[in-house]
N, C-alpha and C positions, 0 to 999 in steps of 0.2 A: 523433600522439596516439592514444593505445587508452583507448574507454569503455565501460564496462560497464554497462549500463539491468538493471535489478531489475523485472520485470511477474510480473503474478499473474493466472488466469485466474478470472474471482469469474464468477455468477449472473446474468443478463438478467433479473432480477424481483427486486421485493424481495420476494415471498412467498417468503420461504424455511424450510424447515423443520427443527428441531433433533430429534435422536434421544436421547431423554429417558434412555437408558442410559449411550452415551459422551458426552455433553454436543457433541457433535461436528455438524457440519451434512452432511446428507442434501443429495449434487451427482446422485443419478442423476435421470438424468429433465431435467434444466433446461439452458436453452441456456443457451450461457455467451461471455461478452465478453472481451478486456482490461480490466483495472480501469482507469475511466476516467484515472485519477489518473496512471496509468502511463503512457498515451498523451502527455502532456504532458511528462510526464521524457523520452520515444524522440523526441518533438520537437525537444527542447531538443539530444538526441545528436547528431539530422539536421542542425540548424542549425550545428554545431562543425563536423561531418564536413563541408558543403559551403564554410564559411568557416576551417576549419584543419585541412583532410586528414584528416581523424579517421579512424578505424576503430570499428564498434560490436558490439559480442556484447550477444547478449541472453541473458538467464539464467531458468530460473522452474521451480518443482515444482510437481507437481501431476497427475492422472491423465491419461491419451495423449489423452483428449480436448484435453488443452492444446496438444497439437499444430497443430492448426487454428490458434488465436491465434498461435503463434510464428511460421505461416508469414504472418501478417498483416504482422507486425511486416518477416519480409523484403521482403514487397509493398512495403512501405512506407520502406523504404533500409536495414535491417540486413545487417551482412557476416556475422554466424555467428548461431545460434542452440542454445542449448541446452537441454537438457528432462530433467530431472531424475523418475525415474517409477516407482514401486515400492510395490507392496501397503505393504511395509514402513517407507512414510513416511505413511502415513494416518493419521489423528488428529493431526497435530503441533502442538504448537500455537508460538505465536512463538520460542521459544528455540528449539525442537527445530528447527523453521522455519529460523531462522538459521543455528544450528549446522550443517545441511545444506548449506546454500548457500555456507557460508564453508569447508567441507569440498572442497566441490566445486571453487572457486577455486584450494583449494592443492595439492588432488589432481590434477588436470586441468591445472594449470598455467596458470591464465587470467591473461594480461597485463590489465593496465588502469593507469591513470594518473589517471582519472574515474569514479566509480560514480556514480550520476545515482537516485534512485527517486521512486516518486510518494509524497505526505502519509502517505497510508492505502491500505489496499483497503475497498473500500465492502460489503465481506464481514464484516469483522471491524471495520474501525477505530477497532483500538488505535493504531499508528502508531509500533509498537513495531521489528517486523524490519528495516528498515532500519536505523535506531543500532543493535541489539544484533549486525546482520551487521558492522558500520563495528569495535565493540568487539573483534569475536571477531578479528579482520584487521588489530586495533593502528588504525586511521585515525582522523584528526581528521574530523568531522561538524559542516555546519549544516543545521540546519532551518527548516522553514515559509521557503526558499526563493521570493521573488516575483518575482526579475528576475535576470535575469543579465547581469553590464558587463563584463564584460572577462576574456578569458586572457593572461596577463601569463609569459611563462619557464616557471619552474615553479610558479607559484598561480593561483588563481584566483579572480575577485573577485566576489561575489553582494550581494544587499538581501536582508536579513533581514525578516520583518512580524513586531510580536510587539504584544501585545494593545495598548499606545497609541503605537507609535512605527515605524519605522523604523529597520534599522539596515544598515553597510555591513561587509559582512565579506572580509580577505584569506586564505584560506587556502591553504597552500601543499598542493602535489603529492604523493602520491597522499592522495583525500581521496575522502569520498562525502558527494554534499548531497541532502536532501530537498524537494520543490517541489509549490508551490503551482497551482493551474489557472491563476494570472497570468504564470509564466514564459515562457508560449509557446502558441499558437493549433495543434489536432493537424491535422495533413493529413489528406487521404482518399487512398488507394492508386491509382496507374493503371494502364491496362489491361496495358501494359508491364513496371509492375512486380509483377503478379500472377502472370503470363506467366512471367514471372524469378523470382517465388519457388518456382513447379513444378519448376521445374530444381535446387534448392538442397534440401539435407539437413538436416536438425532433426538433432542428436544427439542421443540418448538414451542415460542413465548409468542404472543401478538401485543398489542400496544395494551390491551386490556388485562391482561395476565400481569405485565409487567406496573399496571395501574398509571400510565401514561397519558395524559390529556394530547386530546389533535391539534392544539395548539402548540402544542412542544415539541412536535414531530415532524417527519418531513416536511413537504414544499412549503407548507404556512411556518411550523416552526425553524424554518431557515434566513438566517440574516442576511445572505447572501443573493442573488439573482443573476443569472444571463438573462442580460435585457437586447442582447442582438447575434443572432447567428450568420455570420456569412462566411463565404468561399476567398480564398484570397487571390490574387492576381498578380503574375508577375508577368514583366513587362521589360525587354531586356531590346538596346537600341543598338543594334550591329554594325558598325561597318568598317567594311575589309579592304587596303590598300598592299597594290601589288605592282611590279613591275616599275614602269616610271612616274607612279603616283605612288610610291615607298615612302621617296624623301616628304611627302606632304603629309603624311601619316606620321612618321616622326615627328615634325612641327606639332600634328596635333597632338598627338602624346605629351607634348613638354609643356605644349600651352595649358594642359589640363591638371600635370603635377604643379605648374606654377602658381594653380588657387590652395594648395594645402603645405606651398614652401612655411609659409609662418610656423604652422602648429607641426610641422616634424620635429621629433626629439633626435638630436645629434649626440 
């Protein structure tokens, strides 16, 4: 079985800061992780690959500093890792995002049978590139992923969590599912396999490798745009009755439930 894990390397802070021209977030300067969310999808890979022979590539864009994270990823039991890494995919936002990664697949020729990714990255989460990578690649997709029961031939069987229920889903082979922090508990790396990711190569594609026009890519190749950054403001109007201005603060309290008597549901 060949799976393919989708990680993103997002911010170690949530302060982070947005560049009020390209609507785009400012990464110099900030250390940066796995998106946690991600970690729990390369989990979920380790546990197939040590209970049904799996093989895993890990895939991600993102500037050479994501380097560092992918060799994490091999510390941690991946067989390939690739890094996707070019002035000319900066700004992208999720289609562009997508559109690259799914490029990359068919340019490079990456086998898989499994695409695995996490909910969101805690950068952005929209929670969008994963489905619109599944779309751009033809595959059937489930999301919000909570558990995973069984590989059965060629499907695979998961629980779905959706706002008041449960559900069990079969989907057949080649597919990619998105997952919850409940599919799977991440490992920590050993010394062994830290040792073993020094010895192991990151590839690196640029937009040219991958034969990619700068038209198709990042900021220009994005349909999308933040056209305005600001700060938000709350604004909270207090006031406090006590003593023998109680009973007047009740009055007001009733006068103010008595604009929403219409629309309460009884």
């Amino acid at each position: 079985m060949k799976i393919l894990v989708l990680v993103k390397q997002v911010p170690d802070t949530d302060k982070v800061k947005i560049d009020p021209v390209t609507g785009t977030m400012i990464r110099e300067g900030l250390d940066v992780v796995i998106n946690p969310l991600d970690l729990h999808a390369l989990e979920l890979a380790l546990f197939l690959k040590e209970t049904h022979q799996a093989r895993i590539t890990v895939l991600s864009m993102g500037p050479m500093s994501t380097e560092m994270v992918l060799r994490d990823t091999l510390a941690l039991g991946a067989d390939r890792a690739i890094l996707l890494s070019d002035s000319a995919f900066a700004g992208s936002d999720t289609w562009a995002t997508s559109y690259t990664l799914s490029e990359a697949v068919k340019r490079l020729n990456i086998e898989y049978d499994l695409v695995i990714c996490g909910e969101k990255a805690t950068d952005g989460e929209t929670g969008q590139v994963g489905i619109e990578f599944a779309v751009l690649l033809n595959l059937p997709v489930v999301t919000y992923v909570s558990k995973f029961i069984s590989l059965e031939n060629d499907s695979v069987v998961v629980e779905k969590t959706t706002e008041d229920a449960y559900e069990r889903w079969r989907i057949k082979l080649p597919a990619l599912i998105s997952v919850l922090r409940s599919v799977s508990e991440p490992r920590l790396p050993t010394l062994s396999g830290k040792k073993l990711a020094l010895s192991k190569r990151v590839e690196i594609y640029s937009a040219k490798d991958l034969r990619l026009e700068s038209n198709e890519v990042g900021l220009v190749g994005s349909p999308t745009r933040v056209v305005k950054v600001y700060n938000t403001k709350l604004s909270r109007d207090c006031r406090f009755f006590e003593g023998k201005d109680l009973n007047e603060g009740i009055q007001e309290v009733v006068r103010i439930l008595r604009k929403y008597k219409g629309s309460v549901q009884k």
